[in-house]
Biopython code that builds the backbone (N, CA, C, O; Angstrom):
import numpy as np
from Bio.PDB.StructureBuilder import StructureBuilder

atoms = [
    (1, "UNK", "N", (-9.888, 21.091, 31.321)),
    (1, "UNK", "CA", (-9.947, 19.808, 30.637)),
    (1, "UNK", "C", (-10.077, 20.057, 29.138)),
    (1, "UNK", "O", (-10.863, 20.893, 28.692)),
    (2, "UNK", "N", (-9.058, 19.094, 28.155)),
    (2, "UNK", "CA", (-8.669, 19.777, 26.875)),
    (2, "UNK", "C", (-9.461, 18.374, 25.996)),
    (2, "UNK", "O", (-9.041, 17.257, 25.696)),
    (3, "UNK", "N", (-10.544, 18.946, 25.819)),
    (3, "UNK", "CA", (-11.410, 17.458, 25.095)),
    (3, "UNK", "C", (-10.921, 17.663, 23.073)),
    (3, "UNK", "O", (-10.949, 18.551, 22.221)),
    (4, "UNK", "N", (-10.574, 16.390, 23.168)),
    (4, "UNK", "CA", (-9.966, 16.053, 21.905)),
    (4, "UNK", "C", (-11.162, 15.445, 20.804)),
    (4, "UNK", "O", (-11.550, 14.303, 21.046)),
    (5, "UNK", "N", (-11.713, 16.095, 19.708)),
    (5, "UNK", "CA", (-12.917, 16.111, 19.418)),
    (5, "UNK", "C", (-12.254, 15.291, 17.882)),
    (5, "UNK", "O", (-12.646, 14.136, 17.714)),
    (6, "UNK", "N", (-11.534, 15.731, 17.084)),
    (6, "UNK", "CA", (-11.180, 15.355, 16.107)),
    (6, "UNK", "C", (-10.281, 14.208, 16.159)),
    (6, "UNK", "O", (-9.216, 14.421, 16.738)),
    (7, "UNK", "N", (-10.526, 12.684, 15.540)),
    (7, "UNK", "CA", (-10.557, 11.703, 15.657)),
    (7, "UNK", "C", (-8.872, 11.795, 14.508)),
    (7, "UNK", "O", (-8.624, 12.306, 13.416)),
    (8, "UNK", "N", (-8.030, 10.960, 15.569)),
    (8, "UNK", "CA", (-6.717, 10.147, 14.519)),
    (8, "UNK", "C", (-6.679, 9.893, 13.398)),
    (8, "UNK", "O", (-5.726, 10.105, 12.648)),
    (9, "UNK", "N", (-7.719, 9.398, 13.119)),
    (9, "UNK", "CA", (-7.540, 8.837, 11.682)),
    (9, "UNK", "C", (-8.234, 9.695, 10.725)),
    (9, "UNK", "O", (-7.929, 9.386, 9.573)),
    (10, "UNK", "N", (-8.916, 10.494, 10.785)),
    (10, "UNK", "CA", (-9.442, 12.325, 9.927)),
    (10, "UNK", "C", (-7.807, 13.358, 10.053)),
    (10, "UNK", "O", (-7.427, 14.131, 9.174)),
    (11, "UNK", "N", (-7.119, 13.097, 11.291)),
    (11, "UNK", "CA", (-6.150, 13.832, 11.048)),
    (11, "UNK", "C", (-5.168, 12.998, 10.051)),
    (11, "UNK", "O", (-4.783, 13.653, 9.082)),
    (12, "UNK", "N", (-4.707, 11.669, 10.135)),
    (12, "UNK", "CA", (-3.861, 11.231, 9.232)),
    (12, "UNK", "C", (-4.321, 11.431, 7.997)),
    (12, "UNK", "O", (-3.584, 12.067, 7.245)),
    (13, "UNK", "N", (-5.567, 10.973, 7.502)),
    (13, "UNK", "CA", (-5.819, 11.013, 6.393)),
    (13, "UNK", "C", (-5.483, 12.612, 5.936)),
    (13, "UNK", "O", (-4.928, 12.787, 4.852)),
    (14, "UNK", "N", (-5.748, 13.492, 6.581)),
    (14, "UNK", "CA", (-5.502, 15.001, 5.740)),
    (14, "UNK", "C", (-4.018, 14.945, 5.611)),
    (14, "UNK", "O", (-3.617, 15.439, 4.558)),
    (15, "UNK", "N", (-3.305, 14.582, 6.223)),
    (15, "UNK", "CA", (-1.953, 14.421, 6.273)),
    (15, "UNK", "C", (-1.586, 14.045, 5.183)),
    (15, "UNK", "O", (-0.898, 14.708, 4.406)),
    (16, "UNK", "N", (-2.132, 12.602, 4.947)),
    (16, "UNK", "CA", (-1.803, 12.178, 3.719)),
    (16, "UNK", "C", (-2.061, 12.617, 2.374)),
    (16, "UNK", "O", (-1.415, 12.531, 1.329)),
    (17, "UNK", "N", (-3.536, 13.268, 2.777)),
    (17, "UNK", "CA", (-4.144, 14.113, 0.843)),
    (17, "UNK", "C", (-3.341, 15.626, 0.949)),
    (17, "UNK", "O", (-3.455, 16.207, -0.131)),
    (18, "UNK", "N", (-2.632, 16.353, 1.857)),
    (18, "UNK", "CA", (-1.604, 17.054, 1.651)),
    (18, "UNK", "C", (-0.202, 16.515, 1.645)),
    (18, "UNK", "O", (0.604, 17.386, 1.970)),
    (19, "UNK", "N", (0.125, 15.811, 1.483)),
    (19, "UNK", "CA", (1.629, 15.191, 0.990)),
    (19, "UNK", "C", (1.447, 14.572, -0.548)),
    (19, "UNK", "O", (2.217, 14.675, -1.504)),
    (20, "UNK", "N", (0.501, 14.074, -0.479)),
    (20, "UNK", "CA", (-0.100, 13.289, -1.986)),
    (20, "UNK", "C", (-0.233, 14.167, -3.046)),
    (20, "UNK", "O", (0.155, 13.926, -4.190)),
    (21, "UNK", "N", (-1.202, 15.975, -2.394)),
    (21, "UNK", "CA", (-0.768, 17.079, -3.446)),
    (21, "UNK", "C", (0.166, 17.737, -4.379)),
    (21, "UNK", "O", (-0.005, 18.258, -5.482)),
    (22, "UNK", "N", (1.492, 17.520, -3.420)),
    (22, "UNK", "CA", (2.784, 17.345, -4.052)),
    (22, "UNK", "C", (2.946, 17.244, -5.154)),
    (22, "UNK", "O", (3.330, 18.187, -5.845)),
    (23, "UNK", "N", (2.672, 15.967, -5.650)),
    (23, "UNK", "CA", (2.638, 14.678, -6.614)),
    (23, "UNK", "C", (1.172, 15.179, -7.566)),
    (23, "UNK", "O", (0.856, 14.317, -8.386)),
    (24, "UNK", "N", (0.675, 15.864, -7.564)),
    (24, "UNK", "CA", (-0.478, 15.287, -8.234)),
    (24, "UNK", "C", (-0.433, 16.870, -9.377)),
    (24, "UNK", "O", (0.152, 17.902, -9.048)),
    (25, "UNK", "N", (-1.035, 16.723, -10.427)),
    (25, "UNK", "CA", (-0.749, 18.127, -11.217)),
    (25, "UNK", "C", (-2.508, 18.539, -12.136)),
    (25, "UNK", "O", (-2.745, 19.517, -12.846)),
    (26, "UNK", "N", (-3.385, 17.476, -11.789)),
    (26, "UNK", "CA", (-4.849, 17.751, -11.994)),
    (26, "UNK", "C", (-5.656, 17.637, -10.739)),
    (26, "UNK", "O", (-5.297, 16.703, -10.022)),
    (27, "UNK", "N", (-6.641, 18.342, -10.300)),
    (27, "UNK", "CA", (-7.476, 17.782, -9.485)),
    (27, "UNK", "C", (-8.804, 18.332, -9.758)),
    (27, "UNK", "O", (-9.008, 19.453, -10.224)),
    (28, "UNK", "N", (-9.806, 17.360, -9.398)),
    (28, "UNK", "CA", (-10.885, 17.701, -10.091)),
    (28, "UNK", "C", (-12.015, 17.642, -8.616)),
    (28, "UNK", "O", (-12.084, 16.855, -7.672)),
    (29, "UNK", "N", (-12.651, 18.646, -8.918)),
    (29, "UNK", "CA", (-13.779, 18.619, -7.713)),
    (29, "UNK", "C", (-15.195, 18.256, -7.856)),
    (29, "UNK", "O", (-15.941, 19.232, -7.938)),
    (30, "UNK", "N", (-15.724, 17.171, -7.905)),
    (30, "UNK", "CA", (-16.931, 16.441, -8.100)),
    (30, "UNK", "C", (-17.537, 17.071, -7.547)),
    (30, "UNK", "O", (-17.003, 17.436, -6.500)),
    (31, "UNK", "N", (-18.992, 17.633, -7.804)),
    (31, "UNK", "CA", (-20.659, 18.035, -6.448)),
    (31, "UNK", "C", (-21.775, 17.235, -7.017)),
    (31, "UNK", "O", (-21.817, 16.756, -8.151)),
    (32, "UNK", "N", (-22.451, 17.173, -6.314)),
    (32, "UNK", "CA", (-23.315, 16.122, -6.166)),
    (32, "UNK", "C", (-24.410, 17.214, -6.635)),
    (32, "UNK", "O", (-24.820, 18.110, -5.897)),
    (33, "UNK", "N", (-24.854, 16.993, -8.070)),
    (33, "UNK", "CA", (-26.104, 17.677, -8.528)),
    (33, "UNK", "C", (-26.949, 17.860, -8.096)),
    (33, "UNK", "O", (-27.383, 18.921, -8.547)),
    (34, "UNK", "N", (-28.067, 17.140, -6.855)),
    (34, "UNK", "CA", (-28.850, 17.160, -6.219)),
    (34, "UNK", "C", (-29.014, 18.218, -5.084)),
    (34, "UNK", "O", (-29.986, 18.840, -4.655)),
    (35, "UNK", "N", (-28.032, 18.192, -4.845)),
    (35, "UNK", "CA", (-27.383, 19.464, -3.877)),
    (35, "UNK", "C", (-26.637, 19.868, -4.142)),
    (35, "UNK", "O", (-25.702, 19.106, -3.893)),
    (36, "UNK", "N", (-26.104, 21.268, -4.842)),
    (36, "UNK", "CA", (-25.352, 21.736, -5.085)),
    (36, "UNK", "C", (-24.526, 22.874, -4.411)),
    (36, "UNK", "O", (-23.508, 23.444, -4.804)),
    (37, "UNK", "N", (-25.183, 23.017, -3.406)),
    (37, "UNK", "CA", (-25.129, 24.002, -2.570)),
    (37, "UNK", "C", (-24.643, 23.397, -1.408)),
    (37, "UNK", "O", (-23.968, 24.163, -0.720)),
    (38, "UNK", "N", (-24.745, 22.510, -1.067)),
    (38, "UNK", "CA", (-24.334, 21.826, 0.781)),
    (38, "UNK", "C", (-23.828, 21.225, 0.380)),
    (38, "UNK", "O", (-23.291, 20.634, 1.316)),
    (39, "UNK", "N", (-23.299, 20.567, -1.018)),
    (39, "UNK", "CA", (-22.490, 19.213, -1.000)),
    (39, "UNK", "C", (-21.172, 19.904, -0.717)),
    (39, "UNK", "O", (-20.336, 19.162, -0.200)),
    (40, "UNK", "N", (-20.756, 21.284, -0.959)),
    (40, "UNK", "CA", (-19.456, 21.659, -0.687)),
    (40, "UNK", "C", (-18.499, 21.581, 0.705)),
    (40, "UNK", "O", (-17.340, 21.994, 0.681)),
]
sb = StructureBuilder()
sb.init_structure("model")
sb.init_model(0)
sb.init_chain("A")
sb.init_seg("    ")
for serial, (resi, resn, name, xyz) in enumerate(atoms, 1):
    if name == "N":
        sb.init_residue(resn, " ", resi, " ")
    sb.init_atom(name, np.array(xyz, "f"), 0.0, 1.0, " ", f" {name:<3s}", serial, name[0])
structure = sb.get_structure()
């Protein structure tokens, strides 16, 4: 039995922020000062 853990719409969305990369020529990676270490 092949249990499907990762939800449709987490897979589309990556789908979409790798096609959108394409297109894009800055990207910037925000962390959350408070945690700087686990926010990654």
């Amino acid at each position: 039995m092949n249990i499907q853990w990762y939800p449709g719409h987490m897979a589309k969305a990556q789908r979409l922020i790798k096609e959108s990369l394409k297109l894009t020529q800055v990207i910037f990676e925000l962390l959350d000062a408070r945690v700087p270490r686990s926010s990654r």
